[in-house]
KOLVOLO-338636 format. One record per atom (N, C-alpha, C): residue in one letter; x, y, z. Coordinates in steps of 0.02 Angstrom, whole numbers, plus 32768, in hexadecimal, padded with zeros to 4 digits. Layout:
N
AXYZ/...
//
This chain:
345
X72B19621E85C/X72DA965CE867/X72B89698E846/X72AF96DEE863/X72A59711E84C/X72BF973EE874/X72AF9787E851/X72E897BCE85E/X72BC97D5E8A3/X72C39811E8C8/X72AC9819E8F8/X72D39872E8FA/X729D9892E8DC/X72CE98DBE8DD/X72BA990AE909/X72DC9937E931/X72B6997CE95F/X72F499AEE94B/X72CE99E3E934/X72E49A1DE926/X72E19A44E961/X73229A72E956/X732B9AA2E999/X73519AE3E96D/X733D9B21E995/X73629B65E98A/X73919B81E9BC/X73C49B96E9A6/X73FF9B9BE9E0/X73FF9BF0E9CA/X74159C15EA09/X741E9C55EA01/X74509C59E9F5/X74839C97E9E9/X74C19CB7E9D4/X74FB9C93E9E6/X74DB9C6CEA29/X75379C6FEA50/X750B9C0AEA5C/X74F29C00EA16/X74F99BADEA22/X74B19B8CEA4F/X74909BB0EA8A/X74739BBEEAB1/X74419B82EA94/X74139B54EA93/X73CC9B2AEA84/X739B9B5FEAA3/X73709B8AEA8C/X733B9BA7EAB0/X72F09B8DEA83/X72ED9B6FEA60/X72C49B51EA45/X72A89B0BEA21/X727D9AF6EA38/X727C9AACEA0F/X72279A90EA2F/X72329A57EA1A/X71ED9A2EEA3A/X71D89A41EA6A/X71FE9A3FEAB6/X71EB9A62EAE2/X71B99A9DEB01/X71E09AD5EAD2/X71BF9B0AEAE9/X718D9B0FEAB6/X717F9AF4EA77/X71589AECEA58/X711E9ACBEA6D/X71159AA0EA82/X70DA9A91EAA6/X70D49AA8EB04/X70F79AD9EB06/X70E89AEFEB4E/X70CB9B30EB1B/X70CC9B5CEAF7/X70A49B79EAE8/X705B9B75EAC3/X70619B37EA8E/X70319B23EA89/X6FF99B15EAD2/X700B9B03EAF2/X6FE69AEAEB2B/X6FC29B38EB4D/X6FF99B62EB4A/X6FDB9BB7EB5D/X6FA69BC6EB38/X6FA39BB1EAE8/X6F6E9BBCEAC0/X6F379B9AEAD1/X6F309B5DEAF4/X6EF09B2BEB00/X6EEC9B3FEB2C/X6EEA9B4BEB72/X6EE79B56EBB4/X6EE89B8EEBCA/X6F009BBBEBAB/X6F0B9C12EBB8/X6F1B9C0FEBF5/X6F639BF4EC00/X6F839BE6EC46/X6FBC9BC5EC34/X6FF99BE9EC54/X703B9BD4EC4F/X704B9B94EC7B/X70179BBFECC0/X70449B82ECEF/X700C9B3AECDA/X6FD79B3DECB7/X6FBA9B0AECBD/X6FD19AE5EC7B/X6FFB9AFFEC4D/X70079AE7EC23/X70599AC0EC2E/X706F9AD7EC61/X70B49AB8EC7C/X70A09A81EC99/X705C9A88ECC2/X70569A51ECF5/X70429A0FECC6/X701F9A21EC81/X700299E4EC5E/X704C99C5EC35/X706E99E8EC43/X70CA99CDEC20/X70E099BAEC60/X70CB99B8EC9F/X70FE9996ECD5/X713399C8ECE2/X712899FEECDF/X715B9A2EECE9/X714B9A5BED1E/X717E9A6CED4B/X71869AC0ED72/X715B9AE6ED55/X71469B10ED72/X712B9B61ED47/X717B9B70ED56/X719C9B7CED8C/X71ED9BA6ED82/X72199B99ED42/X720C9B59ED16/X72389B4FECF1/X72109B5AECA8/X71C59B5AECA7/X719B9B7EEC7D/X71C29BBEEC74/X71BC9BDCEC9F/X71CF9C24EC98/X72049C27EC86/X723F9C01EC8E/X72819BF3EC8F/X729F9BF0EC3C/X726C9BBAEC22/X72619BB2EBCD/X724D9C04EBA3/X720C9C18EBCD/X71FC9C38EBAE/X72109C83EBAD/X72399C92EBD0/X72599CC5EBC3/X72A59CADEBA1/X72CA9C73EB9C/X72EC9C6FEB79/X72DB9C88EB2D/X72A19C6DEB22/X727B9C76EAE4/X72839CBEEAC1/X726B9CDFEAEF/X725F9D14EAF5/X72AB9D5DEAD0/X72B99D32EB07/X73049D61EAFC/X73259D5EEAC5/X73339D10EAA3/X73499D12EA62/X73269D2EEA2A/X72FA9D25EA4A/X72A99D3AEA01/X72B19D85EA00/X72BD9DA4EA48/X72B59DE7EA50/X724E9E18EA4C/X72429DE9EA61/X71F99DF9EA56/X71D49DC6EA90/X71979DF1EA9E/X71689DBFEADA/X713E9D8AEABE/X71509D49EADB/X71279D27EAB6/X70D79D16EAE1/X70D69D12EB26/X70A59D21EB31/X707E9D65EB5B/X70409D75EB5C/X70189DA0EB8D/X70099D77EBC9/X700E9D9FEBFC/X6FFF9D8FEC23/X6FB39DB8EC55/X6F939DA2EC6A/X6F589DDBEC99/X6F4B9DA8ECCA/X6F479DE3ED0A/X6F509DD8ED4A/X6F0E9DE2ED63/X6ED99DA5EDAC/X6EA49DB6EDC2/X6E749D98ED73/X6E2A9DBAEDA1/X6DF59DA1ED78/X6DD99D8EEDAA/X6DA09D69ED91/X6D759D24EDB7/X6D959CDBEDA5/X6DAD9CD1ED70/X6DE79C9FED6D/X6E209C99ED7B/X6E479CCEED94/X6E819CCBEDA8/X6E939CEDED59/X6EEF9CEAED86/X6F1B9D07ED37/X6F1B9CDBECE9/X6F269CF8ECBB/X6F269CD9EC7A/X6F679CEAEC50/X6F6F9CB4EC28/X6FA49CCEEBFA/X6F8C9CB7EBB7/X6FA89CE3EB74/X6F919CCDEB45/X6FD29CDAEB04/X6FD49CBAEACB/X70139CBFEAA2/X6FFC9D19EA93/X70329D27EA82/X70439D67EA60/X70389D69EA10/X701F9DAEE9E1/X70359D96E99E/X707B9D82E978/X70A79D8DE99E/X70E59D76E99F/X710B9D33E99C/X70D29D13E9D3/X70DD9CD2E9E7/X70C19CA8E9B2/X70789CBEE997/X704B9C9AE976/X707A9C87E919/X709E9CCFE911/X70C39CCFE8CA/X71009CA8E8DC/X711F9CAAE912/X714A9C68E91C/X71529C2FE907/X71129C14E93C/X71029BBEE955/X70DC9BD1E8FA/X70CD9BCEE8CF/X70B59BD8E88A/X71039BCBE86C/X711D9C03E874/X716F9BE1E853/X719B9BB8E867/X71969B94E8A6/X71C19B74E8BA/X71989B2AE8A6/X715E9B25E8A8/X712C9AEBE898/X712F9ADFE84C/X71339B0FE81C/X714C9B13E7CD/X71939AE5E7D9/X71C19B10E7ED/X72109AE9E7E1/X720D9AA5E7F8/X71F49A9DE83A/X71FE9A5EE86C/X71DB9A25E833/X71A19A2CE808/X718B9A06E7D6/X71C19A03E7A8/X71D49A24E782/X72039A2CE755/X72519A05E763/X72609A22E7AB/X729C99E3E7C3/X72A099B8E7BD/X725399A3E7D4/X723A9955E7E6/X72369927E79A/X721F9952E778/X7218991FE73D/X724E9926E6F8/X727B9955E70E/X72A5994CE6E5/X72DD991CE70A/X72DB9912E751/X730A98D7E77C/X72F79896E756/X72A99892E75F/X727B9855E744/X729D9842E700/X72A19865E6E4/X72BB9850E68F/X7304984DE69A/X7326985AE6CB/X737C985EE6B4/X73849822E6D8/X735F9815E707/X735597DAE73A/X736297A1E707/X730E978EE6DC/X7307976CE6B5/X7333976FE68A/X73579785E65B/X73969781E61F/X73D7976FE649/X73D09781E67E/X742E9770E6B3/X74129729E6AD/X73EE9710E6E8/X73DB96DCE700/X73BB96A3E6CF/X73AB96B1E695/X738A9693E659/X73A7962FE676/X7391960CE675/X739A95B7E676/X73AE95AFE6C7/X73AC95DAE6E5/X73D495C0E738/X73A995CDE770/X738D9594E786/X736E9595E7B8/X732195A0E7A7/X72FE957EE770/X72C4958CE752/X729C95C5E737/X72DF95EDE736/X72D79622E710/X72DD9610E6C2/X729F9616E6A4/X728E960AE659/X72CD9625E637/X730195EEE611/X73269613E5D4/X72FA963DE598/X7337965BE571/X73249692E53F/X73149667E502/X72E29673E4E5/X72D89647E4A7/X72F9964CE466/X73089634E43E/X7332963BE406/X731D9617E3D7/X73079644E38F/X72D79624E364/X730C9619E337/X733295D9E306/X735695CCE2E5/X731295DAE28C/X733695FEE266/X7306960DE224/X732C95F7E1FB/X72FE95B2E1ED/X730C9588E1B1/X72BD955FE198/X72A995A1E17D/X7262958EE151/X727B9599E124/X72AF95B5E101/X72AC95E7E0C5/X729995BEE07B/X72AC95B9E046/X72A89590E015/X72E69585E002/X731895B6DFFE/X736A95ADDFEE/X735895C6DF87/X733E95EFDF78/X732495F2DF35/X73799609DF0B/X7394961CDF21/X73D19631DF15/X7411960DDF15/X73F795D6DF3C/X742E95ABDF4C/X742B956FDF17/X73DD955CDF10/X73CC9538DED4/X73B794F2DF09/X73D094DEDF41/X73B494AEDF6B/X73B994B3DFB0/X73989491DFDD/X738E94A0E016/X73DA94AFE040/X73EC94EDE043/X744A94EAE049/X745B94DBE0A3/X741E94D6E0E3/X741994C2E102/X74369483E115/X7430944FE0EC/X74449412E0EA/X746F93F2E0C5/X74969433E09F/X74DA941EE090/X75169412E0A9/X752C93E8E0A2/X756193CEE0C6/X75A593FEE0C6/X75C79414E0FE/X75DA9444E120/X7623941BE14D/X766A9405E127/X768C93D7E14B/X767393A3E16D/X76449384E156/X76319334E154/X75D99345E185/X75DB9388E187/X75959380E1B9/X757693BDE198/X752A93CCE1A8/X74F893F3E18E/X7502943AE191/X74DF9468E181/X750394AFE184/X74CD94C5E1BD/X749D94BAE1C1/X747194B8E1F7/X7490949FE23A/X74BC9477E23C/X74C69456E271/X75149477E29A/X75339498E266/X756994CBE27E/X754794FAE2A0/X75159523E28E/X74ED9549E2AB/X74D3953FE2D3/X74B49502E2FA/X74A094E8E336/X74DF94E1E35E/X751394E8E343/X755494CEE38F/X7562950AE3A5/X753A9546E38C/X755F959DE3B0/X75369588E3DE/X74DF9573E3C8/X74AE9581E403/X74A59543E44B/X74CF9535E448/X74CF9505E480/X74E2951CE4D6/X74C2954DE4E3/X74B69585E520/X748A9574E552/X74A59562E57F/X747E9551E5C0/X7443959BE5BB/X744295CCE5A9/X7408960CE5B8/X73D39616E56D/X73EA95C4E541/X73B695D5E509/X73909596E51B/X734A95A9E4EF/X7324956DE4DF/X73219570E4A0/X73369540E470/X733F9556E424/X73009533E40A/X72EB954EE3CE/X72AF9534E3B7/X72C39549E35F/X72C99510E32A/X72E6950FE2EE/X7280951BE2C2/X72829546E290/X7242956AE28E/X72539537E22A/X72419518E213/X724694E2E1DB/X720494CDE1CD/X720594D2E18B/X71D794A8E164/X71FF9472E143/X72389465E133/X72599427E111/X725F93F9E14B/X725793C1E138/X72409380E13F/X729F937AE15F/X72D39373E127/X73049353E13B/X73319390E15F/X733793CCE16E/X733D93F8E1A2/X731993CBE1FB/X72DF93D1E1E1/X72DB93BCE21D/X72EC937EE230/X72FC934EE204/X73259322E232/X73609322E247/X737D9339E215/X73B2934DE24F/X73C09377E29B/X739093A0E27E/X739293DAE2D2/X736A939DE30C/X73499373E2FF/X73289351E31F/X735B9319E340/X737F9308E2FD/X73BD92DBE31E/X73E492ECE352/X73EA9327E34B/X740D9359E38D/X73E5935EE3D1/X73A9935AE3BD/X73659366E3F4/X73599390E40A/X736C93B1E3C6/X7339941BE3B3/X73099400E39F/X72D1942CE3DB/X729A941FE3CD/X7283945DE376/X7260943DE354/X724D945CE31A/X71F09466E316/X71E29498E2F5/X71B494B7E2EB/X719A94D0E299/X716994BCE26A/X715394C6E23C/X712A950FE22F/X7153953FE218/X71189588E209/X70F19573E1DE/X70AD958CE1E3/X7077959DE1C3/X707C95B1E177/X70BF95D2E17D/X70C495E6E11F/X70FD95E3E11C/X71199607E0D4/X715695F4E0AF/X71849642E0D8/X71629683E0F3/X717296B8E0F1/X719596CAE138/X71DA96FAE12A/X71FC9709E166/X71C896FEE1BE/X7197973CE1A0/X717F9739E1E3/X713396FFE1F8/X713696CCE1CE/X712B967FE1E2/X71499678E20D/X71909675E1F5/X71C4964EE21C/X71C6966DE252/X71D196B1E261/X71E796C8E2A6/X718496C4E2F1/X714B96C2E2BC/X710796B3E2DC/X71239660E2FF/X7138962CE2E1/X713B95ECE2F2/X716095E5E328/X71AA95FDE30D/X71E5960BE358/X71B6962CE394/X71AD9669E3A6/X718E9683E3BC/X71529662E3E4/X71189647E3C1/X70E7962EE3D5/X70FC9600E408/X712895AFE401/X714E9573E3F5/X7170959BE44F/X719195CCE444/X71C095D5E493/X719695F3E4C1/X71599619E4AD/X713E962FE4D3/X71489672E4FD/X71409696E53F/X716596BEE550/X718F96B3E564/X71CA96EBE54A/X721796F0E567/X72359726E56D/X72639726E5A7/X727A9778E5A1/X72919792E561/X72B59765E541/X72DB9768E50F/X72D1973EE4BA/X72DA9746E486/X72CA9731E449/X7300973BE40A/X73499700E41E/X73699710E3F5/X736996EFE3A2/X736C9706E36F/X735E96EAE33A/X73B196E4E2F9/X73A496A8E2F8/X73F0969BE2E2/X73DC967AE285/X74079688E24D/X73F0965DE21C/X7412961EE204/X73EF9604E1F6/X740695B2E1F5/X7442959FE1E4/X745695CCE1A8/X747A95C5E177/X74C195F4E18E/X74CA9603E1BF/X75069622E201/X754995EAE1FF/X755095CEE1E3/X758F95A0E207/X75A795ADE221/X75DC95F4E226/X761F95FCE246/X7626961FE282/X75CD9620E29D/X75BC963EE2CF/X75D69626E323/X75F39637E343/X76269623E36E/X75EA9630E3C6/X760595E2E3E3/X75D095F6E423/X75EB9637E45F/X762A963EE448/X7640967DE480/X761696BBE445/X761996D3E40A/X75F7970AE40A/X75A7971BE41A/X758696CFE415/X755796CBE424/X754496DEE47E/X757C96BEE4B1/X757196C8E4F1/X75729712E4E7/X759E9732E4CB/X75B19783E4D6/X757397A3E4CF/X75419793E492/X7510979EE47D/X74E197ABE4A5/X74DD9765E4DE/X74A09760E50C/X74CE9782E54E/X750C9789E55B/X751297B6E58A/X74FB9809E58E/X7504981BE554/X74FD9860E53F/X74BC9866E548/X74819837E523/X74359853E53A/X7432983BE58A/X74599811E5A5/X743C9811E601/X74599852E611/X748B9874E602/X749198B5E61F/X74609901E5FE/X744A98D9E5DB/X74169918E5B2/X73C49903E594/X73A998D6E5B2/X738098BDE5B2/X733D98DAE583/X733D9919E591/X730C992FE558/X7318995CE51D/X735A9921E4FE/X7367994EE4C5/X7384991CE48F/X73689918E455/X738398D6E42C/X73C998D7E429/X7403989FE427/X744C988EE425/X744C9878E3EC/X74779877E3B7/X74949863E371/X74D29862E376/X74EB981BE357/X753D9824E342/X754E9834E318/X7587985DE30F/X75AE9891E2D8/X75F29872E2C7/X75F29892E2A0/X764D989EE290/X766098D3E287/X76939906E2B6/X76B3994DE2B9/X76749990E2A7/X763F9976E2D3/X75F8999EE2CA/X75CD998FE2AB/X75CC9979E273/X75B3994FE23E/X757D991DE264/X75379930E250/X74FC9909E27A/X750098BDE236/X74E2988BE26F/X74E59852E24D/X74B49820E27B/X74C797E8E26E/X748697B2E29A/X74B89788E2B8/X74AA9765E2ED/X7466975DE2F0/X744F97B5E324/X740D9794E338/X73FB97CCE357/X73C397C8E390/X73CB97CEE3E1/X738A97CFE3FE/X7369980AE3FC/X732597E7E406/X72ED9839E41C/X72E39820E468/X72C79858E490/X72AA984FE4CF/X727B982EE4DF/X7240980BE500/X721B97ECE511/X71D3981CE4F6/X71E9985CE513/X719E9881E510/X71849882E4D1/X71A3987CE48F/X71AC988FE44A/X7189983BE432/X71719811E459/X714D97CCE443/X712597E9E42B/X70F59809E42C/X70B69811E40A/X70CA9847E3C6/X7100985DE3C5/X71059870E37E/X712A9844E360/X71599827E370/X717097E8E342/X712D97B9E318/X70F2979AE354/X70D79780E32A/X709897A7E31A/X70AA97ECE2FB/X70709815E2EF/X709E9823E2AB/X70D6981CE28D/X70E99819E25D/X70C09800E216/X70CD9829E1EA/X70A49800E1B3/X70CD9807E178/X70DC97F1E141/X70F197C3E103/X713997ADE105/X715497B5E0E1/X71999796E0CE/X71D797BEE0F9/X71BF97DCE12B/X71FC97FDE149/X71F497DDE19B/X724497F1E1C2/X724C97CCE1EE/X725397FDE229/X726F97F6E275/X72799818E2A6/X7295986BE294/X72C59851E25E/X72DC98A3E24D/X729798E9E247/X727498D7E223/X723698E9E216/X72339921E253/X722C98FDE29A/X72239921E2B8/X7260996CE2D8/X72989957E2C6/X72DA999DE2A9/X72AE99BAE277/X72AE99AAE248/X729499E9E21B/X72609A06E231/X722799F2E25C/X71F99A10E26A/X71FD9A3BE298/X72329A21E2C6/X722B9A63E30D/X728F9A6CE31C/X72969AA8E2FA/X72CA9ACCE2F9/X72E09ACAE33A/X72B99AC0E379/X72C49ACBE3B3/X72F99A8AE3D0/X72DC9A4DE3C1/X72E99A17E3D7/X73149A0DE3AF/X731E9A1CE363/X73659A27E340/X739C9A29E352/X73899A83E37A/X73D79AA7E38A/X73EF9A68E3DE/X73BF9A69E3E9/X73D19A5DE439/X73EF99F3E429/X73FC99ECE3E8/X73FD99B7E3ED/X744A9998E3FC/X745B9962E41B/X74A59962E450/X74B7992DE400/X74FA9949E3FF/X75329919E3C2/X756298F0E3EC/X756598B1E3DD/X75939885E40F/X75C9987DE3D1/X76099882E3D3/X7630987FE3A1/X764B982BE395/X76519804E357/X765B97C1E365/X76A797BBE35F/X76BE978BE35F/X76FC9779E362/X772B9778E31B/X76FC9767E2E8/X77099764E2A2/X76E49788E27B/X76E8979CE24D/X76B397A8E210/X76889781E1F7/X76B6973DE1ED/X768D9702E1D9/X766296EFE1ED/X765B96F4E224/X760A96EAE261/X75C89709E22F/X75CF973AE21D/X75AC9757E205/X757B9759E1BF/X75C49706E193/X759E9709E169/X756F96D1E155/X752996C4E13E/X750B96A3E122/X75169670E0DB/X74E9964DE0C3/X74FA9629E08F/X74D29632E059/X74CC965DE022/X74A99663DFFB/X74A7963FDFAF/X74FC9630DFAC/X74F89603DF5F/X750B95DFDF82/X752F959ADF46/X7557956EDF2F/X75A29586DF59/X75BE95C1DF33/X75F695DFDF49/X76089604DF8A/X75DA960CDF89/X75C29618DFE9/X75F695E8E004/X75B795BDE013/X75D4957DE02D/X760A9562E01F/X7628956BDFE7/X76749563DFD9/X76B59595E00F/X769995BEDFE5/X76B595F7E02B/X76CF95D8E075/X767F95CFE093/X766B95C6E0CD/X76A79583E0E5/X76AE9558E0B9/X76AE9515E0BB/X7704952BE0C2/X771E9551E0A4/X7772957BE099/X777F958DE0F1/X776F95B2E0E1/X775E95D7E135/X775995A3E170/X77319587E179/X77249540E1AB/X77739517E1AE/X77989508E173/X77C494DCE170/X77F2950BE17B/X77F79543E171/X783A957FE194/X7832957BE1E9/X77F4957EE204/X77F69598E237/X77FD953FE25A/X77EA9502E23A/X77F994BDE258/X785694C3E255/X786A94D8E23B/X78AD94D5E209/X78E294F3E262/X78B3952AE232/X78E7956BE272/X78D3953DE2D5/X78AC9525E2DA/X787E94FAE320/X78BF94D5E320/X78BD9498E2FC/X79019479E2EE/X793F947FE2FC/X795294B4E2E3/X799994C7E2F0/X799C9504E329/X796A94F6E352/X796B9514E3A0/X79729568E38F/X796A958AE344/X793995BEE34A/X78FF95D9E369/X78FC961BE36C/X78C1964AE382/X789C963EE343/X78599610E355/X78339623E300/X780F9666E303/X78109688E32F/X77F596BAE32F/X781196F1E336/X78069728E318/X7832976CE34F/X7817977CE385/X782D9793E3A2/X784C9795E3FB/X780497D5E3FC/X77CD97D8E3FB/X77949805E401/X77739807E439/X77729811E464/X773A9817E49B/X76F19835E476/X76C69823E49E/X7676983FE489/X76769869E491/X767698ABE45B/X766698EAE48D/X762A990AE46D/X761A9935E497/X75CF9953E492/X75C99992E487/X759E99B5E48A/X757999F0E47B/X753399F4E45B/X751F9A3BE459/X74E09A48E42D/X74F09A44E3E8/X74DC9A2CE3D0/X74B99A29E37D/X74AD9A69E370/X74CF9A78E32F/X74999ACFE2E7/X74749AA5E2EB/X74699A64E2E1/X74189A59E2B3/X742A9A06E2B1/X73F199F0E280/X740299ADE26E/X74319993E23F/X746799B9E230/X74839995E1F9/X747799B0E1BB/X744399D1E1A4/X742899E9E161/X741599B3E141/X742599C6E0EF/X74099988E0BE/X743C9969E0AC/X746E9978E0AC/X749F994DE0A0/X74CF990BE0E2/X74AF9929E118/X74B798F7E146/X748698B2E157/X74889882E158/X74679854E16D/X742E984FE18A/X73F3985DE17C/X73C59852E1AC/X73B49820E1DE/X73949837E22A/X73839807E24F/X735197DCE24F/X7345979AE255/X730D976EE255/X72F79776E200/X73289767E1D3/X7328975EE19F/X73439723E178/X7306970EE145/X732B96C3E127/X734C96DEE0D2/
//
């Protein structure tokens, strides 16, 4: 399956007077310096040549071709400078359509119909220096804290890839039959070079951290809906504006992910280009709690509070969630310093 796009220009009143068509019936005026011989190599009338090309004409309000009558060759026609700054701008956009379809194509369609899913690098290299032991593999209501975090990503449009140097991390993600991947070093952007490397090209590159429990698979779908409708612009989940993780980047942005260098992660590239900052889409999550990580002992206590409210409230045929739809917009920025960074351990 792939997309299949043709761009067209409609005049005032709705009208199609432009597209593929007359685009290569004038091109053809340019090779041939001949209208009607350029209709005849399209299988066309010269009456309906003419027919196009004064449609053209009229909306444009300008001649697009010359014409001269007689000779020793007979009559000639040739584009106008008019015509020439046209088929130049309409050949600019018609690219531009085309490949921004190509990428919205790819993020809609991501896992269906051999259309390559979006890759999703799970970051759990870190050391846990704060936590005092590997807090990955602490037990989390009878199962791993790593492994809560794998049940958001279970998305027919991801290919997940868990980015680990610990030995007993990866067995568990393996037990699941996440495939796992060893970075090169101990440092953020190790981890995101390995993910990265490991999925290969993808439209998409979402990066989630290990240590996420309460991360829910509907905010995550919201997540990957929001970049298929905006494809070249990184998506982050928030709370009431508030930038947070996880977070995808676009496909084109592979070669700066693994052009990254020391201890910093995807965010890196927000701080660097203000541009891709502002324009960046906030998917709002359902909870706050989604949002938070595990950094101590008490963390995880927390975390572990929270989990048994929202099993509690499940139970007694509660909403564990509030009633939030995903909603979107542009991003001020990334979050600042006090917000969470993306593709961070």
């Amino acid at each position: 399956m792939e997309p299949r796009v043709f761009s067209f220009l409609v005049d005032g009143d709705g009208g199609r007077f432009f597209g593929p068509g007359p685009m290569a019936l004038l091109v053809g005026v340019r090779e041939t310096g001949s209208l009607s011989a350029s209709a005849k190599a399209m299988g066309m009338s010269y009456t309906k040549a003419m027919r196009i090309l004064h449609d053209a004409e009229r909306a444009l309000g300008c001649a697009l071709t010359v014409r001269s009558i007689g000779g020793e060759g007979g009559g000639s026609s040739s584009l106008t400078p008019e015509a020439e700054d046209f088929l130049h701008r309409y050949e600019t956009w018609r690219q531009g359509v085309s490949a921004a379809a190509h990428g919205g194509f790819s993020a809609a369609f991501a896992g269906v119909a051999g259309v390559p899913r979006l890759g999703c690098v799970v970051m759990a290299n870190g050391k846990a220096a704060r936590f005092g032991r590997q807090k990955l593999i602490e037990s989390l209501r009878g199962r791993a804290v790593v492994s809560h975090t794998l049940d958001a990503l279970a998305s027919r449009r991801l290919d997940v890839i868990v980015a680990t140097r610990w030995e007993r991390v990866r067995a568990i993600c393996e037990a699941r039959h996440v495939t796992c991947v060893e970075p090169a070093g101990p440092l953020q952007s190790d981890t995101v070079r390995a993910g990265v490397e490991a999925l290969g090209r993808r439209a998409g590159y979402l990066f989630v951290q290990g240590d996420q429990p309460l991360l829910s698979g509907t905010s995550v779908e919201a997540l990957l809906d929001e970049f298929a409708a905006h494809p070249a612009c990184a998506a982050r989940l928030a709370w009431q504006g508030r930038a947070g993780g996880p977070v995808i980047f676009p496909g084109y942005l592979a070669d700066a992910l693994l052009g990254l260098e020391g201890d910093v992660g995807g965010g890196e590239l927000l701080r660097r280009n203000p541009d891709l900052a502002g324009a960046t889409r906030l998917v709002e999550a359902r909870s706050p709690a989604e949002l938070d990580d595990i950094d101590t002992p008490s963390d995880l206590e927390r975390v572990a509070r929270e989990l048994a409210a929202m099993h509690g409230a499940s139970e007694s045929g509660q909403d564990i969630w509030p009633d939030r739809g995903a909603g979107s917009g542009a991003a001020d920025g990334p979050g600042g310093a006090d917000g969470p960074g993306p593709a961070s351990e």
